[in-house]
N, C-alpha and C positions, 0 to 999 in steps of 0.2 A: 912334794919332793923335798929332800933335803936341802939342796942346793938354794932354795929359794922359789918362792914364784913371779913371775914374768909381771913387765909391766899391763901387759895386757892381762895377764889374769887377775893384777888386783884391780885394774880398773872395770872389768865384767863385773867383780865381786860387787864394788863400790854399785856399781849402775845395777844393777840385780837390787841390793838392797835398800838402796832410796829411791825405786822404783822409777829411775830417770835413764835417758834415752847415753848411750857411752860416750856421746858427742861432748855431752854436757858437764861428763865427770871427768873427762879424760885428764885437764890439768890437775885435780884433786886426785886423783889416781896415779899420776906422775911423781908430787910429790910425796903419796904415801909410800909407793915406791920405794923411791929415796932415800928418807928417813926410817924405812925399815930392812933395805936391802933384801925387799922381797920376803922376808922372813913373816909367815900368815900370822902366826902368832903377835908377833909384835902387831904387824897391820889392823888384827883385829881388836887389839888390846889400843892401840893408838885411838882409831876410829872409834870406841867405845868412850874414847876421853875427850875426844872433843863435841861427841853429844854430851855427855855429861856438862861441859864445859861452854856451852851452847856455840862450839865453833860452829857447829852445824845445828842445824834447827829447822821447824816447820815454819816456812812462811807464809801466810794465810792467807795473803794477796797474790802471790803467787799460785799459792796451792799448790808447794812441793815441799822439798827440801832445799834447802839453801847453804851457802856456810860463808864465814866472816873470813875474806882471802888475805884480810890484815894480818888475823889470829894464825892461819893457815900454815904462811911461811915462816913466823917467828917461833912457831912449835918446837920444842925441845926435846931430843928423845934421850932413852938412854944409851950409854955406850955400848956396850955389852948385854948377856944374858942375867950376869950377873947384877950388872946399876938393876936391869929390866926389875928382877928378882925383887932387889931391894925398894926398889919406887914403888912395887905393887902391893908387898907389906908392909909398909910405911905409910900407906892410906888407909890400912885396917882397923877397926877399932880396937881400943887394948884387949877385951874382953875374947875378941877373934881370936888375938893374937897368942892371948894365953891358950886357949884351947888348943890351939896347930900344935906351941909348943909341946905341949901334955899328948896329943896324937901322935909328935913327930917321937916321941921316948918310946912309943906303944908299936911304933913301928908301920904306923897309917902316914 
């Protein structure tokens, strides 16, 4: 939906994909929520960055997923689609970056 998706649907997503029970994701799913106004995109773009960023990670004593709820709530997002936009080519290499440009003239 345009409008956003529901706390409950990010938090299914979240429990779906770290293969953990919803109980366990739900405050992690709250504040993905949050910080993305339901909007999947951002959501998935977020939670992509804080694997990268080992908010979350495999913990092997556990044997699950886990995430660092320090890291969690100081997360910073962007304002808009636009910051969004900009935060995500602003991590690309220049080499990407000149190619998109040279596609975006060609009309890709």
């Amino acid at each position: 939906p345009l409008d956003g998706f529901s706390k409950r649907d990010i938090t299914d997503m979240i429990a779906t994909e770290l293969k953990l029970p919803r109980r366990i994701v739900s405050e992690l799913g709250d504040v993905v929520h949050k910080k993305t106004s339901g909007h999947i995109l951002y959501a998935v773009k977020l939670l992509n960055s804080m694997v990268r960023d080992s908010t979350i990670y495999f913990d092997l004593k556990l044997c699950r997923f886990d995430w660092r709820w320090d890291k969690v709530c100081t997360l910073k997002t962007a304002d808009g689609v636009a910051d969004f936009i900009v935060s995500t080519f602003s991590k690309l290499e220049p080499e990407v970056l000149h190619s998109l440009r040279i596609l975006s003239c060609l009309g890709f």
